[in-house]
C-alpha positions in Angstrom: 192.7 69.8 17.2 190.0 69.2 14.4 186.5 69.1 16.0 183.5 68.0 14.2 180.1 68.7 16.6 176.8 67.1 15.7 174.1 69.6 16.4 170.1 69.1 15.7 169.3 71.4 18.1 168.3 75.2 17.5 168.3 78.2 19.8 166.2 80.7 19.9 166.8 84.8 19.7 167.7 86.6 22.6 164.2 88.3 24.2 162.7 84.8 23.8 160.3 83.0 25.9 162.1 80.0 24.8 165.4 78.8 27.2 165.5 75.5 25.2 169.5 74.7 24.4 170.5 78.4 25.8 173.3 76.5 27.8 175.2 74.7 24.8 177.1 77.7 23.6 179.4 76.4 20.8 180.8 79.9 19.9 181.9 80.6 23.4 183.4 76.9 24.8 185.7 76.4 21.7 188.1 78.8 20.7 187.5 78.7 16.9 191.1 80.3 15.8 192.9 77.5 18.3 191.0 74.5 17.1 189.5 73.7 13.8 185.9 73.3 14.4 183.3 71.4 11.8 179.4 71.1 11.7 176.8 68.3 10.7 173.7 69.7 10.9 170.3 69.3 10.0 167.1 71.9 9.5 166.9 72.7 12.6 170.1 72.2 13.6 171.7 75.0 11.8 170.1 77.5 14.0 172.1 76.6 17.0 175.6 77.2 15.5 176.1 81.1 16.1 179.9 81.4 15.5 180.7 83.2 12.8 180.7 81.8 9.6 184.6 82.9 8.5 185.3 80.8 11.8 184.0 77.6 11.5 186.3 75.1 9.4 183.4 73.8 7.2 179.6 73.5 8.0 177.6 70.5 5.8 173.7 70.4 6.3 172.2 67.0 5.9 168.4 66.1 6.1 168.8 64.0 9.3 171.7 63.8 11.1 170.6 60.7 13.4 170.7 58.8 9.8 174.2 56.7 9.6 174.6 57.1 5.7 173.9 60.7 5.8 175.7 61.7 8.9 178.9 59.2 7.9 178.4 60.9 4.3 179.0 64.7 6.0 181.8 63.5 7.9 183.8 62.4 4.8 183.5 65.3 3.0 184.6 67.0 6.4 187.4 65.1 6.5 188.5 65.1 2.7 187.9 69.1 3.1 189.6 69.5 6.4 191.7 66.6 7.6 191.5 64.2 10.1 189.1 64.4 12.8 190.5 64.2 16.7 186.8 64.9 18.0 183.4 63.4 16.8 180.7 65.7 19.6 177.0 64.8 19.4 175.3 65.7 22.6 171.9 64.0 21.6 171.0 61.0 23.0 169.4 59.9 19.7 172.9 60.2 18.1 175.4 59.1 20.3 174.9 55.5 18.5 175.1 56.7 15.2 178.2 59.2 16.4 179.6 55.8 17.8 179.3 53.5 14.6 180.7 56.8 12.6 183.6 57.0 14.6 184.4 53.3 14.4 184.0 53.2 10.4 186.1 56.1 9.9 188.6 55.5 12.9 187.6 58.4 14.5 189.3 58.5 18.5 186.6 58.0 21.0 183.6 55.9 21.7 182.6 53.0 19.3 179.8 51.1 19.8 180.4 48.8 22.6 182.0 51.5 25.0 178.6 53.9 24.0 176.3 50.2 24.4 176.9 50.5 28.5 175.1 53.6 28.4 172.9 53.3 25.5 172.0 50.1 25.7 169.3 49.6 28.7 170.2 45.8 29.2 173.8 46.1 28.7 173.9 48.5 31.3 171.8 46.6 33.8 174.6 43.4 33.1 177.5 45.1 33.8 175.7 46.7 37.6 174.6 43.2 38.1 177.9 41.5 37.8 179.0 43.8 40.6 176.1 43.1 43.0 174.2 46.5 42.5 170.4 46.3 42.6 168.8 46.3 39.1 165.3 45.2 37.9 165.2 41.6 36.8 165.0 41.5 32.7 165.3 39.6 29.8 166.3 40.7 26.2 163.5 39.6 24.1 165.2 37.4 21.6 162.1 35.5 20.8 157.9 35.9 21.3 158.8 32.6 23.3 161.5 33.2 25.2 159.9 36.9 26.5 156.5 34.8 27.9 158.6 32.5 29.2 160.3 35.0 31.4 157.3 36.7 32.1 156.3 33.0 33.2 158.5 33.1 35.7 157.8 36.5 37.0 155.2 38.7 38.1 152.9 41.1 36.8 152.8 43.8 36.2 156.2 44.1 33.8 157.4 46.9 31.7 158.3 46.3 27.5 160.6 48.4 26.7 163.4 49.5 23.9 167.0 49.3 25.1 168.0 51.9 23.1 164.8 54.8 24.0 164.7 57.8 25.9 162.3 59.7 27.4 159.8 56.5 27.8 159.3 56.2 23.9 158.2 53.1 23.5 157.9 51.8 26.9 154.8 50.3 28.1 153.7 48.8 31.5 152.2 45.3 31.1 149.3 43.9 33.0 148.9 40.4 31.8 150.5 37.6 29.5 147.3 38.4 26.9 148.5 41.5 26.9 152.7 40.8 26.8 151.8 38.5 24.0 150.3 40.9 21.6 152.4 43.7 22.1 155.8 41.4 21.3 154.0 40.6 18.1 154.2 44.3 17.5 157.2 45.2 17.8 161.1 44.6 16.8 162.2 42.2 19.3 165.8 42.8 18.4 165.2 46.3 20.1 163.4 45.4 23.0 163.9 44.2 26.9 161.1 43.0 29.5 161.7 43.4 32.7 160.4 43.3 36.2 158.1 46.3 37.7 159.4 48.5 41.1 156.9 49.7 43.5 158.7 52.9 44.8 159.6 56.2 44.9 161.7 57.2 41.5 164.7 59.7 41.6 167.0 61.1 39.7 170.9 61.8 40.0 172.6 64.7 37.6 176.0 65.0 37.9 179.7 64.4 36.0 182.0 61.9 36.5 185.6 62.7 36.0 188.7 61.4 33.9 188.8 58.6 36.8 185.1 57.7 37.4 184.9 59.6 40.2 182.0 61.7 40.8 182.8 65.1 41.2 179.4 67.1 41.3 176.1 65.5 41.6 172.7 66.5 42.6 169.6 64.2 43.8 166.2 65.1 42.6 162.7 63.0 43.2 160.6 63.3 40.8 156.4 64.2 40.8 154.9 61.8 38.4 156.7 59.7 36.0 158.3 59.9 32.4 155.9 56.7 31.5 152.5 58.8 33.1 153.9 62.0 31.3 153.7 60.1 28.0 150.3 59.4 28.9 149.8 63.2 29.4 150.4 63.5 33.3 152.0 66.2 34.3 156.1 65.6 35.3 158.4 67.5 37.4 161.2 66.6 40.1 162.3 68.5 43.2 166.0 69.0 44.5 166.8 66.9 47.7 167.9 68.4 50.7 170.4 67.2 53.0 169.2 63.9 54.5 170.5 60.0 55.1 168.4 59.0 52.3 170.0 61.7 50.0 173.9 60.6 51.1 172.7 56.8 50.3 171.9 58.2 46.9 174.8 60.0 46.4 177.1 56.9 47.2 175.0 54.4 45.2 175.1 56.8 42.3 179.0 57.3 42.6 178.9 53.1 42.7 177.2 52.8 39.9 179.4 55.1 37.7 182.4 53.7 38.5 180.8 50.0 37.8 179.9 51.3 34.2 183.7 53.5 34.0 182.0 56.6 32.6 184.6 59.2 32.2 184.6 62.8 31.5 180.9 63.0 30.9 177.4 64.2 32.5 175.2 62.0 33.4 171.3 61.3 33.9 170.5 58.1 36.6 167.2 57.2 37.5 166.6 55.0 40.2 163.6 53.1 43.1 163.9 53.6 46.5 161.7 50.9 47.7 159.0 50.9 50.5 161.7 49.0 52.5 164.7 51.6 52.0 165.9 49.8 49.4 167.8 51.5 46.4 167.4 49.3 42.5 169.0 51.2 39.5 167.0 51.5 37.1 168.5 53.3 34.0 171.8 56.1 33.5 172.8 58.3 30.3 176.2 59.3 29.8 174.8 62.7 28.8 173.2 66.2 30.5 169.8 65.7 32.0 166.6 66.0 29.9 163.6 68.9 30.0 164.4 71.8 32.7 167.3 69.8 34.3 170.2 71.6 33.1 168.7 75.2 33.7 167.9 74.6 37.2 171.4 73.1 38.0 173.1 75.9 36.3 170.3 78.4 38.3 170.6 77.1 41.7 174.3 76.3 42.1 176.4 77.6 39.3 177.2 74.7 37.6 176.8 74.8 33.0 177.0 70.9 32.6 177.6 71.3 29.3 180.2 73.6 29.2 182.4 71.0 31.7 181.6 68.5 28.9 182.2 70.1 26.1 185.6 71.8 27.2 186.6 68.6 28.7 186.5 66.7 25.1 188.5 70.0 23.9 191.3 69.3 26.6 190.4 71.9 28.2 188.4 70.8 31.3 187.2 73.0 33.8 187.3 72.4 37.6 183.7 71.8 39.1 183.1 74.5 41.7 182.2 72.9 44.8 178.4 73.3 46.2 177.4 75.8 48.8 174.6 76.0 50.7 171.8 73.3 50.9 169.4 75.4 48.2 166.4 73.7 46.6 164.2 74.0 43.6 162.3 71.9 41.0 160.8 71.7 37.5 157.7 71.2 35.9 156.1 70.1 32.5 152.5 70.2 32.2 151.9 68.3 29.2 149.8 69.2 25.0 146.4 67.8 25.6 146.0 64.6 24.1 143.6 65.3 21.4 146.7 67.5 19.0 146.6 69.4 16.9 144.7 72.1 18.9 144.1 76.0 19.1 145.1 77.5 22.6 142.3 79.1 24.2 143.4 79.7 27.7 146.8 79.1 29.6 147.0 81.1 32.9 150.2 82.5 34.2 151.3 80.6 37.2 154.6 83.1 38.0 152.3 86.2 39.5 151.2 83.6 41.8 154.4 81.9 43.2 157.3 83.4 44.3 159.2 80.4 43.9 158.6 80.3 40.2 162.0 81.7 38.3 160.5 80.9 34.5 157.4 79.9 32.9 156.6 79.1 28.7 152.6 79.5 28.1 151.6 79.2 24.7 149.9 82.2 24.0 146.1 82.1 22.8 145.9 81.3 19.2 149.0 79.1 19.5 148.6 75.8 17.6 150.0 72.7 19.1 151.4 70.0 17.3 152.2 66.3 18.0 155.4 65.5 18.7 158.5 66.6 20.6 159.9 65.8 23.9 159.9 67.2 27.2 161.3 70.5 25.4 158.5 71.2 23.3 156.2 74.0 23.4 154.1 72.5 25.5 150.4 73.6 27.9 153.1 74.9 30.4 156.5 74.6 31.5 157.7 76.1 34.7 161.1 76.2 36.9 161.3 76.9 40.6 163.8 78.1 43.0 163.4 77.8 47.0 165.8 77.4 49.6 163.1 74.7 50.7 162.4 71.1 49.2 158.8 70.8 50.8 157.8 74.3 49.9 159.2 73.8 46.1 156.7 70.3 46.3 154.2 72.3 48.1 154.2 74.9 45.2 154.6 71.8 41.9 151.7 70.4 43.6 149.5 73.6 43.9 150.7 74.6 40.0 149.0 71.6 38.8 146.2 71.6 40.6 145.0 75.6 40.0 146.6 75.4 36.2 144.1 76.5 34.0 144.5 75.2 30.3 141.9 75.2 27.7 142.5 74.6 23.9 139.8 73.7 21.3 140.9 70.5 19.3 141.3 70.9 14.9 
């Protein structure tokens, strides 16, 4: 099999404070001599290959590998060097649509763009649940200035603009009035944006991977403390595992409903989702990919389980069983965001592990650090902490005391 992965993610030497991308292990889930194995990589990128050069079947570096022309330009000369390609692997979530358009121009096997839209595209996805009666927010694409306010007309406020193709809450703004709505469409590129109606509840999240059938075989319910729109805002953002409860088997079975509504197959995947003051559970958005920020690490910490190896071997043919869970453990994560006011000199960050038992890592910047603008949950940023507890309320008990005693200080520059 000819495999060409897409990697702009680096990792970092062994001894490092940084975990960031430690679990996608290219050199040890694809046996190099067996299959022919290719790289598109950008600056960045490069750093996270670590087979050995003699092994891989040809490496070209591009400048940005979520740009179609470049990334469809590497793949040819992969292909005119190598062969035919079987396998197009990007992992990102800001290049599975690209991956998808590749694979369709070249007539690469795999996902083109309409099956990657159902979990890419945040209004194509809520379509397809909604035509088999699962809960979502009511939306609108916004095809027109007009045609947005006149669905905000007919709703409520507040309502949240957002892109159907983001991640991580880029882009996505809560709106408190039609003054408001109306300005912020003239901003933006309607053909990349939905409206949609606000939830009042508590948000959770579901990690887990859906089999060759659309069965879920693993899957793990986590509630989150704060929100990805607040943590854009620069409030703190964690989640803490769910024990054993009613609510968490009604999650469980709505989340197995709503991958088999959307047929996701051999893949991880991210769900967020409301339960309402009433019990109630709406959908609100799911990736076809591994969880985001400290996700991953904790899951493969508390019960064994590498997402990304299952995915990866999978699309290699050579899928792994998922263990089964044992135990009813707990545990949680937390990101404690870069001051607003960037770039800035780190003055103080103070150790949080010494204090809490249930803390298994935690990345300070060190005084003198510099903190930039950008990056995701992943960054470098005023702390980032994972916890393990065989209790849910004492993990909470424990996020909740972190970011209240945290002590950050950084002069702005």
């Amino acid at each position: 099999m000819h495999i060409v992965i897409v990697n702009r993610w680096p990792r970092f030497k062994e001894g490092s404070a940084r975990w960031d991308n430690e679990l996608v292990r290219y050199e040890d889930f694809f046996d190099h001599s067996r299959h022919r194995i290719s790289y598109v990589v950008d600056a960045l990128g490069a750093q996270g290959v670590l087979a050995p050069q003699a092994s891989i079947a040809r490496l070209v570096k591009v400048g940005d590998v979520n740009n179609y022309d470049e990334l469809a330009g590497a793949v040819r000369d992969i292909v005119q060097h190598v062969g035919p390609v079987d396998q197009l692997i990007a992992l990102s979530e800001f290049t599975l649509e690209i991956a998808a358009r590749v694979r369709q121009a070249l007539g690469i096997p795999g996902h083109g763009p309409a099956e990657v839209a159902v979990y890419r595209d945040k209004a194509r996805m809520k379509e397809v649940l909604a035509e088999k009666d699962i809960r979502v927010p009511a939306f609108a694409r916004c095809e027109s200035v007009e045609q947005a306010l006149r669905f905000a007309d007919g709703a409520s406020y507040p309502l949240i603009l957002k892109p159907v193709d983001g991640a991580a809450s880029i882009g996505v703004v809560r709106i408190d009035s039609r003054e408001e709505l109306q300005s912020q469409l003239r901003s933006v590129d309607l053909a990349r944006y939905e409206v949609e109606e606000f939830i009042e509840g508590e948000a959770y999240h579901v990690d887990g991977f859906a089999d060759s059938a659309s069965a879920v075989a693993f899957q793990v319910v986590s509630q989150y403390v704060g929100s990805c729109l607040d943590f854009v805002s620069g409030s703190p953002l964690g989640s803490v595992i769910v024990q054993q409860s009613a609510l968490r088997a009604r999650i469980e079975a709505f989340s197995s409903r709503c991958i088999a509504a959307l047929r996701l197959t051999t893949t991880p995947f991210h769900l967020e989702l409301f339960v309402q003051a009433d019990g109630s559970l709406v959908f609100l958005e799911v990736g076809a990919r591994v969880g985001g920020s400290e996700v991953p690490h904790l899951l493969n910490k508390v019960f064994g389980v590498n997402l990304f190896k299952h995915w990866l071997q999978g699309m290699a043919g050579d899928a792994l069983p998922m263990p089964a869970k044992t135990g009813d453990p707990s545990g949680g994560w937390l990101v404690i965001p870069k001051p607003r006011e960037l770039p800035c000199r780190v003055d103080v960050a103070s150790p949080m592990k010494p204090r809490f038992r249930s803390i298994w890592r935690e990345l300070l910047p060190a005084p003198g650090d510099i903190l930039e603008p950008g990056g995701s949950y992943d960054a470098l940023h005023s702390g980032r902490f994972i916890f393990t507890d065989r209790s849910q309320a004492r993990t909470r008990a424990d996020i909740l005391s972190v970011i209240e005693s945290f002590e950050f200080k950084a002069t702005p520059l």
